[in-house]
C-alpha positions as CSV (number, residue, x, y, z in Angstrom):
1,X,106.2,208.6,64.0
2,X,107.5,207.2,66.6
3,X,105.2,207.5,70.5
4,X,106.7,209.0,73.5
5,X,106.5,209.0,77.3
6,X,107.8,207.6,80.1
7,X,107.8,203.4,79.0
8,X,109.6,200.6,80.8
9,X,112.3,198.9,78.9
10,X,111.2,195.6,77.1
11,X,112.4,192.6,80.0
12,X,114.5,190.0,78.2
13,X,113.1,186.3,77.6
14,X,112.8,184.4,80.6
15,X,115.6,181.7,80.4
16,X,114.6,178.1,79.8
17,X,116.5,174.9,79.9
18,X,116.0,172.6,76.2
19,X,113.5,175.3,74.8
20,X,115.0,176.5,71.2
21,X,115.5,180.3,70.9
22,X,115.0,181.1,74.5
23,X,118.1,181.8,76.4
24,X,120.2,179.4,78.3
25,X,121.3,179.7,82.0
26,X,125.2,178.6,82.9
27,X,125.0,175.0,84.5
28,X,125.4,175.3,88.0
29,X,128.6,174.7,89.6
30,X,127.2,171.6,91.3
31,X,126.4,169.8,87.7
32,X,130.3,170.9,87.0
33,X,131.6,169.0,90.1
34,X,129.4,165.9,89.4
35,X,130.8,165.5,86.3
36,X,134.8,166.1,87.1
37,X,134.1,163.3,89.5
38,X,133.3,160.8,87.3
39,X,134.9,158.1,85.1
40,X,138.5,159.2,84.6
41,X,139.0,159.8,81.0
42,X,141.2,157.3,79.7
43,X,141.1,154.3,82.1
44,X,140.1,151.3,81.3
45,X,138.8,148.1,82.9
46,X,138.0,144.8,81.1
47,X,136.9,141.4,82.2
48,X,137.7,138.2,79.9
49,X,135.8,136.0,79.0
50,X,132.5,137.5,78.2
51,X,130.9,134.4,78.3
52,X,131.9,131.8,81.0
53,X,131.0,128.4,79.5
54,X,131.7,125.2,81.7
55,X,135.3,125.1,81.4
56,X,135.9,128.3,82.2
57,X,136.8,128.2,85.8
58,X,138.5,132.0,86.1
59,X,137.4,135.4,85.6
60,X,140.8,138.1,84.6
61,X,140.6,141.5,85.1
62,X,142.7,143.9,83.7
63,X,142.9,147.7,84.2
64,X,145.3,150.5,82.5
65,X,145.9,154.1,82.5
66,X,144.5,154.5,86.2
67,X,146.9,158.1,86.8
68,X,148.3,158.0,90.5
69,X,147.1,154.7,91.9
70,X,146.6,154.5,95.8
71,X,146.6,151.3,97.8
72,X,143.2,151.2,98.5
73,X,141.8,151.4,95.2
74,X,139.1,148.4,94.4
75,X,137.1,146.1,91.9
76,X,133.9,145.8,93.2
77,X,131.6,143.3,91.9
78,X,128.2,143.6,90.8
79,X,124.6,141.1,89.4
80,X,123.0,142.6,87.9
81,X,124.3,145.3,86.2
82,X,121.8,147.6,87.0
83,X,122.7,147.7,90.7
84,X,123.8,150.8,92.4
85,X,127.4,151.5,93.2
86,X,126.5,151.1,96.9
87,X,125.0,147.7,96.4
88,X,128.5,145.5,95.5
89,X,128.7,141.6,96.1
90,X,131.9,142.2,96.9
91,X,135.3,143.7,96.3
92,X,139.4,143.1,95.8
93,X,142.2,145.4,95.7
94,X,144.1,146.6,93.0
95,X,147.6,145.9,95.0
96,X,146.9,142.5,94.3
97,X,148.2,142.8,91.2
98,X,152.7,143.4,91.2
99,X,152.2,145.9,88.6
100,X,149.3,148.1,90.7
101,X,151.6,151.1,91.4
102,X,152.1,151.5,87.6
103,X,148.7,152.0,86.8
104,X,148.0,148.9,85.1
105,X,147.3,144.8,86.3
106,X,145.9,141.7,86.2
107,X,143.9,139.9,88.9
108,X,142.2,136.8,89.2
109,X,139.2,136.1,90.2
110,X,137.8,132.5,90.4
111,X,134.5,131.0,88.7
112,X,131.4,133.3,90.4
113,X,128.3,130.9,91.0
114,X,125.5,131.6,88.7
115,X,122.7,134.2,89.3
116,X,121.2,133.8,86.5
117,X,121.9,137.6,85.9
118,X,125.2,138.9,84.3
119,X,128.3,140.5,86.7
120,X,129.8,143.5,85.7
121,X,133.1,145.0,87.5
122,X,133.4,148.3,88.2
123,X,136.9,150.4,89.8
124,X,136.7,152.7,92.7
125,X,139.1,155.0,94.3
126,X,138.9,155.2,97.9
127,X,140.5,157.9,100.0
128,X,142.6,157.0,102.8
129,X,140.8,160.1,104.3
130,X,137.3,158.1,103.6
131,X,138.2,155.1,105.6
132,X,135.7,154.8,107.9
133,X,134.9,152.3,110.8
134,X,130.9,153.9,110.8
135,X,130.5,151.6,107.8
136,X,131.5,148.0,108.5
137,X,130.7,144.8,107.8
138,X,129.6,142.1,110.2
139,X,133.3,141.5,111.4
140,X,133.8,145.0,111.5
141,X,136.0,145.7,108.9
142,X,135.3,148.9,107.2
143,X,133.5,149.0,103.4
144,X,134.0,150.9,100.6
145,X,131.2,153.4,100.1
146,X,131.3,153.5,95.8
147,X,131.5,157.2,95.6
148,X,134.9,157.2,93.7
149,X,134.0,155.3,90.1
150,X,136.9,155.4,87.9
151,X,135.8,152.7,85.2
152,X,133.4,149.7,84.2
153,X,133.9,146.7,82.4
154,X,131.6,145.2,80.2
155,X,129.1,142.0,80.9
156,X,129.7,138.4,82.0
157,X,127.5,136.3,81.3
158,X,126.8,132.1,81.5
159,X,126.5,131.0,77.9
160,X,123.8,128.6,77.6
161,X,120.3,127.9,79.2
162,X,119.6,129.3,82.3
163,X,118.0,125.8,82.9
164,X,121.1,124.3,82.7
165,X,121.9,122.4,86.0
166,X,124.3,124.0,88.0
167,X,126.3,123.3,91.4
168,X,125.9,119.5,91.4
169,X,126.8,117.9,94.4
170,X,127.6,114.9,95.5
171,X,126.9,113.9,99.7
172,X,126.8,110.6,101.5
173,X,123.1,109.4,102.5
174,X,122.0,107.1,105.3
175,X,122.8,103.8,103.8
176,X,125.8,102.4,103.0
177,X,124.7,101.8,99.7
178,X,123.3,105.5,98.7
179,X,124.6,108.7,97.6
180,X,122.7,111.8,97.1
181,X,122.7,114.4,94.0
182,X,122.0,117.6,94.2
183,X,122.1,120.6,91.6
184,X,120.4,124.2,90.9
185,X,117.8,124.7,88.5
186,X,116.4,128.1,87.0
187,X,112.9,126.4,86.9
188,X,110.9,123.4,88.4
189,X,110.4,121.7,85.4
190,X,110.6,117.7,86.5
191,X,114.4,116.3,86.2
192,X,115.7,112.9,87.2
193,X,119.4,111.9,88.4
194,X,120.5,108.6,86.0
195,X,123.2,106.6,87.1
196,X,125.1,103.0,86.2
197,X,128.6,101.0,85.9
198,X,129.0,101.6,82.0
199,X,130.1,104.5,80.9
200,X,129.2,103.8,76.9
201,X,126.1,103.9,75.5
202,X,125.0,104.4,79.3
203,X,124.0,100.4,78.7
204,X,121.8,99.6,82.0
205,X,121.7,102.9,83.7
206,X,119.3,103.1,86.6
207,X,116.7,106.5,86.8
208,X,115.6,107.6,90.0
209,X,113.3,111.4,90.2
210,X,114.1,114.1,92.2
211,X,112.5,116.1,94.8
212,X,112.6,120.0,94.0
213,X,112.9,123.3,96.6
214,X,113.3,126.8,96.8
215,X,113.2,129.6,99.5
216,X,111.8,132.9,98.8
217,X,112.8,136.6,100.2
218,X,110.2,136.0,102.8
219,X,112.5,133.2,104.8
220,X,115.5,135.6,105.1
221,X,116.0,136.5,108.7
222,X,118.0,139.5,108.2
223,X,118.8,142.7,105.5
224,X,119.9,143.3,102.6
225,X,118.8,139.5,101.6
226,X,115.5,140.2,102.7
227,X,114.8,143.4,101.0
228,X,115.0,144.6,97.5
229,X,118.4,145.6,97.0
230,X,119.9,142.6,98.0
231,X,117.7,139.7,97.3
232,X,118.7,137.2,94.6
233,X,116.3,134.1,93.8
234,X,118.4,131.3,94.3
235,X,116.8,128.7,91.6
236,X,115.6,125.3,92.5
237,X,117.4,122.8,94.0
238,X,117.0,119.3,93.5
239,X,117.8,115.9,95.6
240,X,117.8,112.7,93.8
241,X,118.8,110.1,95.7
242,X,121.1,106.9,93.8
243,X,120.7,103.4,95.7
244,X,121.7,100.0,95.2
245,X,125.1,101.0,94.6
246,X,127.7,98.2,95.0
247,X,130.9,98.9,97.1
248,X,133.9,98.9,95.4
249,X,132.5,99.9,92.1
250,X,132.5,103.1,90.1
251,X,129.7,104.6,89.3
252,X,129.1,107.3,86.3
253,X,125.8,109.2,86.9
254,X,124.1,112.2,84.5
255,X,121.5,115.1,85.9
C-alpha cells in the first residue's frame, strides 16, 4: 500500500551541460548571435600557389559567392596563422578587383618576404557605420577592427629550407673596387659569399666569409614590434664583402 501525507513533489534533475541523461538547457541567445555572425555559409576565399618557390613572384586571390558586397570589404593578411583577427599585417580591398560588386574577384598581391611562418588571408566585412577615426594608424587613417570574418583561405607557405638565403642584396662599399652581399638567414650557421669572371664550372672563383647579425624584441623602440603580438624574428643577416673586382668586367657571385 501505498504511504500518505502531506509530501513535496519529487524536483526534476538539475540541468547540466555534456552530462548524458541529465537535461539540457536552451543555448543562450548570446551563443546564437555568435554563431549567425560568423563565416558566411557559402563564400569562399582561396590563395594560389600554396607553396611559393623562387620563381613565384605573385600571390592571387580569389573570392566567390560573397552575397551583397560593400565597398569596404577587405583581405587582411596574416603570419602566422594562429594570429588573431585583430592582429593583421595588413589589408586590401575587395573593389580592387572590376568584378567586386558581383560577389566574386581576383586580386594580386606581390611576393610577401619570408617570415619563416606561413600567411593565411582571411575576408572581412566592414560597416560603413563602423568606420571609425578612434582606431588609426600612424598617418591617421582609420583600420579595420576584424569583427566581420566572412571567409579564410588556406596556407602559403615557402617550399624549401628555412635556411635558404633570402633577400640578397647587392650595395656599393668604400672602394672602388668592392661590392657588398648581403642576405637573410633562418640560422647562424657559418656561410661565405663566392664570386669570379666565369660563369662555368665557377673556374677561379674567389671565397670571402661573412659577418652575421640579428636584433632581438628587446631593440624595438615602440609597440606592437616590441611585444608579443607583433614581434617577428627577423633571421640573420649576413655581409660579405667581394674585393679585387676589376672595372669593366662582370662578375657572377653565389651565397
Amino acid at each position: 500500500a501505498g504511504c500518505k501525507g502531506n509530501h513535496p513533489s519529487p524536483r526534476p534533475p538539475r540541468a547540466s551541460l555534456g552530462v548524458p541523461g541529465k537535461m539540457h538547457p536552451k543555448p543562450p541567445l548570446l551563443l546564437l548571435l555568435f554563431f549567425a555572425a560568423g563565416e558566411a555559409a557559402g563564400t569562399s576565399l582561396t590563395a594560389t600557389p600554396t607553396k611559393l618557390t623562387q620563381s613565384d613572384q605573385e600571390i592571387k586571390i580569389r573570392w566567390s559567392d560573397l552575397p551583397s558586397p560593400d565597398g569596404l570589404d577587405h583581405v587582411a593578411i596574416y603570419s602566422p596563422p594562429s594570429s588573431s583577427d585583430r592582429d593583421f599585417l595588413g589589408y586590401i580591398f575587395l573593389n580592387g578587383s572590376a568584378s567586386w560588386r558581383s560577389g566574386r574577384g581576383e586580386l594580386t598581391l606581390p611576393r610577401l618576404p619570408n617570415l619563416r611562418a606561413p600567411y593565411q588571408f582571411r575576408l572581412f566585412r566592414w560597416p560603413a557605420k563602423e568606420y571609425s577615426y578612434h582606431h588609426v594608424d600612424h598617418d591617421g587613417n582609420p583600420l579595420p577592427h576584424g569583427r566581420h570574418r566572412v571567409a579564410l583561405s588556406g596556407e602559403v607557405a615557402f617550399a624549401g629550407s628555412a635556411a635558404r638565403p633570402e633577400q640578397v642584396h647587392l650595395a656599393f662599399a668604400d672602394r672602388a673596387d668592392e661590392m657588398r652581399v648581403m642576405f637573410v638567414c633562418a640560422d647562424a650557421v657559418k656561410r661565405a659569399v663566392r664570386y669570379g669572371l666565369e660563369k662555368e664550372e665557377e673556374k677561379g672563383w674567389t671565397e670571402v666569409g661573412t659577418e652575421v647579425r640579428t636584433y632581438e624584441q628587446k631593440h624595438m623602440c615602440d609597440a606592437p614590434a616590441n611585444d608579443s603580438v607583433g614581434w617577428r624574428h627577423p633571421g640573420f643577416v649576413f655581409d660579405g664583402l667581394m674585393n679585387g673586382l676589376e672595372p669593366g668586367r662582370r662578375y657572377f657571385y653565389k651565397v
